[in-house]
VMD Tcl script that draws the C-alpha trace (Angstrom):
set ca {
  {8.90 105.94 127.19}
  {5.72 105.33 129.05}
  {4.02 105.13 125.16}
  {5.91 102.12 123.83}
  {5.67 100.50 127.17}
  {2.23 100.76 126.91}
  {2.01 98.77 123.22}
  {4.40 95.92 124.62}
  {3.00 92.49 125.55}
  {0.68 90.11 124.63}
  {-1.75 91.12 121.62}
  {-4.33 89.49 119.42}
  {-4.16 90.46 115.46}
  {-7.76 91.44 114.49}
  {-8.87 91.46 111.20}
  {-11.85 91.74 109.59}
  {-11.90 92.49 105.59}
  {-15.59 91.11 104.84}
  {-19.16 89.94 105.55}
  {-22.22 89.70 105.21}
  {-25.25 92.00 106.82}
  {-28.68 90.80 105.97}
  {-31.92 93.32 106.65}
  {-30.17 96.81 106.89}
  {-29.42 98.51 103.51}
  {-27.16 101.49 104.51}
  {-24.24 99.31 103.87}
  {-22.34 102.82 103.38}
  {-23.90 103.95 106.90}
  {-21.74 101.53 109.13}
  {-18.39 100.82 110.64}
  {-16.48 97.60 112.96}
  {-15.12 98.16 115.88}
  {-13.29 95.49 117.78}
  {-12.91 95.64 121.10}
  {-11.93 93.26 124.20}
  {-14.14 93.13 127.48}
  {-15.02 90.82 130.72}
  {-17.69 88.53 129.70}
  {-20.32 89.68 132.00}
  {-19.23 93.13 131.69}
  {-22.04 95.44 129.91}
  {-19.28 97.59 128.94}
  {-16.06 97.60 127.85}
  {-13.28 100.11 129.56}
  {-10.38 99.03 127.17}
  {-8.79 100.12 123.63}
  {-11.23 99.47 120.20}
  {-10.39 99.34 117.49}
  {-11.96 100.56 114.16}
  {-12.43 99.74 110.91}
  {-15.04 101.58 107.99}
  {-17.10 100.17 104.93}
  {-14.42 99.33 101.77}
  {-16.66 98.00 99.35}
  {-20.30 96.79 99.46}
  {-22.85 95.16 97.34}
  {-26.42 94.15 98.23}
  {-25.37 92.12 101.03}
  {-21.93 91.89 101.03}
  {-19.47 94.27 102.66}
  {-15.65 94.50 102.58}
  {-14.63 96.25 105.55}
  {-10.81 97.50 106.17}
  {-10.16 96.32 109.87}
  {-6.98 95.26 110.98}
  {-5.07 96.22 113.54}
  {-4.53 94.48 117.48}
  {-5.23 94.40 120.73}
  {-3.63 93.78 123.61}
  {-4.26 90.92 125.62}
  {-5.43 91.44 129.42}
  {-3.61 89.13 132.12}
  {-7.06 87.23 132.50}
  {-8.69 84.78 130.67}
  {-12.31 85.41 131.17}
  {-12.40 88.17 128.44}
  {-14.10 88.11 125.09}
  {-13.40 90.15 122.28}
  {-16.18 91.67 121.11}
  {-16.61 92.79 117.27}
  {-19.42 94.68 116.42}
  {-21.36 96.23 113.61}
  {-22.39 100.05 114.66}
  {-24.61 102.46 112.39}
  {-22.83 105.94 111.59}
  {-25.10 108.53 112.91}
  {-24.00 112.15 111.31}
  {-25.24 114.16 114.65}
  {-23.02 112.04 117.30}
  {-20.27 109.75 115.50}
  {-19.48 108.54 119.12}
  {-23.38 107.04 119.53}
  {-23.40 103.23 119.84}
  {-26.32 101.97 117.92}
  {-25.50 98.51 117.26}
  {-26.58 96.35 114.42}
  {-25.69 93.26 115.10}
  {-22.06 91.74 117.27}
  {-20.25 88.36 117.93}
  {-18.08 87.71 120.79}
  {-14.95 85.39 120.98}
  {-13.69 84.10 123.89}
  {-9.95 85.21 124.58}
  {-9.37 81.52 125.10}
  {-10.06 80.27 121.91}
  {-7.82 82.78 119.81}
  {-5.48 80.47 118.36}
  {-1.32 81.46 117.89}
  {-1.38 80.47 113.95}
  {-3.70 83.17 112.24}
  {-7.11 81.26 110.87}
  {-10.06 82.86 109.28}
  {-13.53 81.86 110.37}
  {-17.35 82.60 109.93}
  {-18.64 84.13 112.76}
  {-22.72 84.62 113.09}
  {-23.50 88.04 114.14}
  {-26.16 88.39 116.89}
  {-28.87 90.93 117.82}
  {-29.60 90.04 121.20}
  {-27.45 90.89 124.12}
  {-26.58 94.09 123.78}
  {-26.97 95.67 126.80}
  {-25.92 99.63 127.14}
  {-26.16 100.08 123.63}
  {-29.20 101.42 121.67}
  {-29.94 98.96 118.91}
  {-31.28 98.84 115.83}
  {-34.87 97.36 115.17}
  {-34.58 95.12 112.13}
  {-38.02 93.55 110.46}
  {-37.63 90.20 110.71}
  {-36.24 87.60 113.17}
  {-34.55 86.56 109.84}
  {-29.89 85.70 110.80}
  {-28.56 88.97 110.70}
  {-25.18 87.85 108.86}
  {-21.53 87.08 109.78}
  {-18.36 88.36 109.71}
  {-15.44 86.88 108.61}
  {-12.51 87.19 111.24}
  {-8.84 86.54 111.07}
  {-7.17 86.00 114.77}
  {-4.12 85.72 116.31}
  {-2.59 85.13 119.56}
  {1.23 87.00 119.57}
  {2.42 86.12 123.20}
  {6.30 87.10 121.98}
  {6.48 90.27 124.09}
  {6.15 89.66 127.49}
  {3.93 93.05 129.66}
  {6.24 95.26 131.29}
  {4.43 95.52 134.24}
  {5.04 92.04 135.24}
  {8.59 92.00 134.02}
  {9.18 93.37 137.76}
  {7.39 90.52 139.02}
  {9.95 87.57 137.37}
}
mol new
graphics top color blue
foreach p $ca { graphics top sphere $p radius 0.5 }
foreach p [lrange $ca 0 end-1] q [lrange $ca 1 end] { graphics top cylinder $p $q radius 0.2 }
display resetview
């Protein structure tokens, strides 16, 4: 009971099936996780998500992520997607290559895909990866969606 409880409410549909990483050639060496997080928070305490390399040429990577998360009663949240390097020793390391944030805020209710730069600065708590140029690192392309159908158990009590 309590684990269907727990995946009703609010959710946003994350999807990422491509983009493109400039600078770092182990295109095979890297996965996505998605995750959602306070915006001053270094990090994050909730559910991520995962998705792994499909497809990749020089640049150009086709990822497989797509799955959801659910929405937190507040609105000052971001969700976070970032590109991590695979490292064989520790698969739970975080060395990041590069990340965007969205606010929660701006996640539309009709699904729309969009270009979103990925960053190298900012990324406090996670080891990062030194890249040689100051050169854009990429983007991702993203498909969000806001499904505010099921309403959170835990304030069904409350209505």
């Amino acid at each position: 009971l309590w684990l269907t409880e727990a995946r009703k409410g609010p959710k946003i549909f994350v999807k990422c099936s491509r983009g493109k990483i400039s600078g770092y050639k182990k295109l095979d060496n890297i996965k996505i996780v998605a995750l959602i997080k306070h915006q001053n928070e270094k990090v994050s305490k909730h559910k991520e998500i995962e998705g792994e390399v499909k497809d990749y040429t020089e640049s150009d990577v086709d990822f497989t992520l797509d799955d959801y998360l659910m929405t937190p009663a507040f609105d000052d949240c971001v969700i976070r997607v970032e590109v991590r390097k695979l490292r064989t020793k520790d698969i739970n390391s975080r060395v990041l290559v590069g990340f965007t944030e969205i606010p929660i805020r701006d996640v539309p209710s009709t699904t729309i895909e969009s270009y979103y730069e990925l960053q190298k600065s900012g990324a406090e708590g996670l080891k990062k990866i030194s890249l040689p140029s100051n050169d854009p690192l990429g983007h991702l392309v993203l498909t969000l969606s806001r499904d505010e159908t099921e309403v959170d158990p835990t304030l069904q009590c409350l209505i």
